[in-house]
C-alpha positions in Angstrom: -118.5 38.1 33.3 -116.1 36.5 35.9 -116.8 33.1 36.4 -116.5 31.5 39.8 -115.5 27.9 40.2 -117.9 25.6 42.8 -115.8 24.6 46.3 -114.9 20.8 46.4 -113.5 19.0 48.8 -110.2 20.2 50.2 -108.6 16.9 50.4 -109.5 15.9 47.1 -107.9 19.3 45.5 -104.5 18.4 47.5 -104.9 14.9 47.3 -101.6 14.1 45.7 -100.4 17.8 45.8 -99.0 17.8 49.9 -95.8 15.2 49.5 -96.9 12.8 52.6 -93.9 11.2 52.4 -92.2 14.8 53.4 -88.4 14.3 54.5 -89.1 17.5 56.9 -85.6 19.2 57.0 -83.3 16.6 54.9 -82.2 17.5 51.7 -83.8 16.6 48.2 -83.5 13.6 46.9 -83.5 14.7 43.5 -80.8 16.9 43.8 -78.4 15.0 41.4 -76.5 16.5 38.8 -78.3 14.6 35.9 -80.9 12.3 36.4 -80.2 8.7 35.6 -83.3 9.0 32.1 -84.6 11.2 30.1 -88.2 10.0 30.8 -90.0 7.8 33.2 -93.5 6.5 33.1 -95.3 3.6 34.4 -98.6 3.2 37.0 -98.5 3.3 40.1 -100.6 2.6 43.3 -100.0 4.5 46.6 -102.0 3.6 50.0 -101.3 5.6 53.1 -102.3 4.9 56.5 -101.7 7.8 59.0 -102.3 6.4 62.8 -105.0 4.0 61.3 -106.4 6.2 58.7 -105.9 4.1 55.6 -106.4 5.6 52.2 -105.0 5.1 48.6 -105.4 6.5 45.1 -103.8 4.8 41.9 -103.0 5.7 38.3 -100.3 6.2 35.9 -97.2 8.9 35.4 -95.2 10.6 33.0 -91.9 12.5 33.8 -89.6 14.2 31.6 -86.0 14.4 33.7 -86.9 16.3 36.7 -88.4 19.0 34.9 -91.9 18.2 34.0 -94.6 15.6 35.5 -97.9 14.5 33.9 -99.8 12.5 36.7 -103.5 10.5 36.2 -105.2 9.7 39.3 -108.0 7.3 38.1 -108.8 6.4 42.0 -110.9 7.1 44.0 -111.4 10.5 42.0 -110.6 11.2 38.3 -108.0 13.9 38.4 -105.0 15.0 36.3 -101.6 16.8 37.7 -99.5 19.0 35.7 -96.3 19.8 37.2 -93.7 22.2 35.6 -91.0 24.0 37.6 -93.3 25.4 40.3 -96.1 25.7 38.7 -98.5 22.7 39.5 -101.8 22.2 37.1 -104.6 20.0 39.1 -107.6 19.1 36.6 -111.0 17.6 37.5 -112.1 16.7 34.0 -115.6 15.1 35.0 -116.6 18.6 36.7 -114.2 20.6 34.5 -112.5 22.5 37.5 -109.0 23.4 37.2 -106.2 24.5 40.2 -103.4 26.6 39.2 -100.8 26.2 42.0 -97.4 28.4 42.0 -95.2 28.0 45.0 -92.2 30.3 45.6 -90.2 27.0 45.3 -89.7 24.5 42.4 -92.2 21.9 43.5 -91.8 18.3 44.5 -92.1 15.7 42.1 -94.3 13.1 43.5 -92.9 9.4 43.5 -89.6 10.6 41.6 -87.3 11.5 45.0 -88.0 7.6 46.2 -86.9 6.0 42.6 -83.7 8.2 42.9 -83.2 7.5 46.4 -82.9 3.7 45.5 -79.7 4.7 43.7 -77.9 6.2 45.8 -75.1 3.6 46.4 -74.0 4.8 42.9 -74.7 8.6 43.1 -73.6 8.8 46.9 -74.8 11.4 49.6 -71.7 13.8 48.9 -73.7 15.9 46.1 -76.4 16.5 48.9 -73.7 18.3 51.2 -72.9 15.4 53.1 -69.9 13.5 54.6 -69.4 10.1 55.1 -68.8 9.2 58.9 -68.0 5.5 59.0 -69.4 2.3 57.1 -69.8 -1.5 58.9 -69.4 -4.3 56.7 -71.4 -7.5 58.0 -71.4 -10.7 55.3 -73.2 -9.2 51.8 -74.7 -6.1 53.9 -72.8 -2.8 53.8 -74.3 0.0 56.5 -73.1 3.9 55.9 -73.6 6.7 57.5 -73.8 10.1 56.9 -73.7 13.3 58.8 -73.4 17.2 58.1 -69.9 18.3 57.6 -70.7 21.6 59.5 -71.3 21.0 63.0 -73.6 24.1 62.8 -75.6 23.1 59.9 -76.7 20.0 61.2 -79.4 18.6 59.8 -79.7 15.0 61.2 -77.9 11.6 60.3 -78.8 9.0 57.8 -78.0 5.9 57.9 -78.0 3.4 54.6 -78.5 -0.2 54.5 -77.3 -2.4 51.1 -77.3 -6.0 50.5 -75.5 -6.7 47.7 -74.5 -4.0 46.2 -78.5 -2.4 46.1 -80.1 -0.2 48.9 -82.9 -1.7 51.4 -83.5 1.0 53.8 -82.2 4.6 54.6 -83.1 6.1 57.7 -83.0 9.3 59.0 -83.3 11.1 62.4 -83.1 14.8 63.4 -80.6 16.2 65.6 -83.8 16.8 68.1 -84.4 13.4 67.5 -88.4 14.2 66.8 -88.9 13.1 63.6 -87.7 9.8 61.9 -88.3 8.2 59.0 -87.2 5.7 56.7 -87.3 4.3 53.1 -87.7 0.2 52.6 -86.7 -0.4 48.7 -88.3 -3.8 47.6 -89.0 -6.0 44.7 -86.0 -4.7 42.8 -86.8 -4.9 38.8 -84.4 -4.2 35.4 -86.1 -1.2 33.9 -84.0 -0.3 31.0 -80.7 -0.4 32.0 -81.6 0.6 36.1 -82.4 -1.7 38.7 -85.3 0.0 40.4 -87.4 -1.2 43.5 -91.5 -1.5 42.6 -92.7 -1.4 45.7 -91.3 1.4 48.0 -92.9 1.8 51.9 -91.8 4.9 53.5 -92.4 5.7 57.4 -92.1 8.9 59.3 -92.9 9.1 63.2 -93.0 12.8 65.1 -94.6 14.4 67.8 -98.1 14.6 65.4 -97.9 10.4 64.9 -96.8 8.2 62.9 -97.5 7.7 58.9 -96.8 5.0 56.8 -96.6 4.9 52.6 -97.1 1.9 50.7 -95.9 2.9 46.9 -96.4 -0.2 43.9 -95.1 0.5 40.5 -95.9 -1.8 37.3 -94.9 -1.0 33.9 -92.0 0.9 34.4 -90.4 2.4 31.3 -87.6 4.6 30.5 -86.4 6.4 28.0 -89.9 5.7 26.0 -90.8 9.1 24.3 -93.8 10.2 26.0 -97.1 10.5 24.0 -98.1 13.6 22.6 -101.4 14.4 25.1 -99.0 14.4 28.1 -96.5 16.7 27.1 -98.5 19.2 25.3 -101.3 19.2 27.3 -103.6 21.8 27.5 -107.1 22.8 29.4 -110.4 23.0 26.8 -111.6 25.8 26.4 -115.0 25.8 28.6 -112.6 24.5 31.7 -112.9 27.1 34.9 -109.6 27.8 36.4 -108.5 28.8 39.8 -105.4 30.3 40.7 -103.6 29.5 44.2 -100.3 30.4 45.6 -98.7 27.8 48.6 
């Protein structure tokens, strides 16, 4: 017999799911040639506010390179995400419902494209198809910016702000100027053998308003092999499963 799964609430099913912290048009992030670890955990705690609408969710996560994400929300709902090229796993283990998300496109790595933005005064925009168009040197602050190479690929200007040697802010505008946003790295922590911000606020404004991130880390680890539950981890058995394509 074919089982059908009860509806929940929409927002809970995408709560972490959706990347609210969407660059829009600008290019990944994680597009470096080898990540900077081999795994990354810690917990996190994440409150968003979206023209006064103020919500947040914490927990911990588990990432393998760029290639596979194990994520535990423990507030405000219990739920587990699974990620794995671009096929995304959402688990509701206290009313044992189960998403099965494949997009056409690897999917976004929650978190992970902010930690690697924070080092890219060592890794550089250039990889990202980028060109450097001038740099302003003002006491211990250095500002860059960045622009398409290809007048007819334009796809906005960023602009990067270090003190000391470390990133504080990158900001970015579309050619349209309609959407902006920017990343403010703070609290910068030794985790292994990386200096990485643990608290990361990220704001984008448009024509639909304006939204603001509020990202805490704690417990930042790397290169700690991850247990055995999160990287094996499978459904039980008596688990009712959906599948979805985005």
């Amino acid at each position: 017999m074919k089982r059908f799964v009860r509806p929940i609430h929409k927002a809970a099913v995408f709560l972490l799911i959706i990347p609210l912290w969407s660059w829009g048009q600008t290019p990944d992030f994680t597009a470096v040639a080898s990540p900077p670890y081999q795994t990354l955990q810690g917990n996190f705690q994440k409150v968003n506010d979206r023209d006064g609408q103020v919500d947040s969710s914490s927990g911990i996560f588990f990432v393998k390179k760029m290639d596979y994400m194990y994520l535990e929300v423990t507030h405000p709902i219990h739920q587990i995400m699974v990620i794995e090229g671009n096929v995304t796993l959402v688990y509701y283990p206290e009313r044992k419902l189960a998403y099965r998300i494949t997009s056409k496109n690897p999917a976004m790595l929650p978190f992970v494209p902010k930690l690697i933005a924070a080092l890219r005064s060592e890794i550089g925009f250039d990889n990202l198809g980028l060109k450097l168009e001038k740099q302003e040197l003002l006491g211990d602050t250095l500002i860059s910016y960045w622009i398409s190479p290809d007048p007819e690929k334009n796809i906005g200007r960023y602009q990067m702000i270090q003190v000391n040697d470390q990133p504080v802010q990158i900001f970015y505008t579309t050619p349209d100027s309609l959407f902006a946003s920017k990343l403010v790295f703070q609290n910068y922590r030794p985790v292994g053998d990386l200096i990485l911000p643990h608290k990361i606020v990220s704001e984008s404004v448009s024509t639909r308003g304006v939204t603001i991130e509020k990202v805490y880390f704690s417990q930042l680890k790397k290169d700690v092999p991850l247990p055995t539950r999160v990287v094996r981890f499978d459904l039980p058995d008596d688990v009712a499963v959906e599948e979805k394509e985005w």
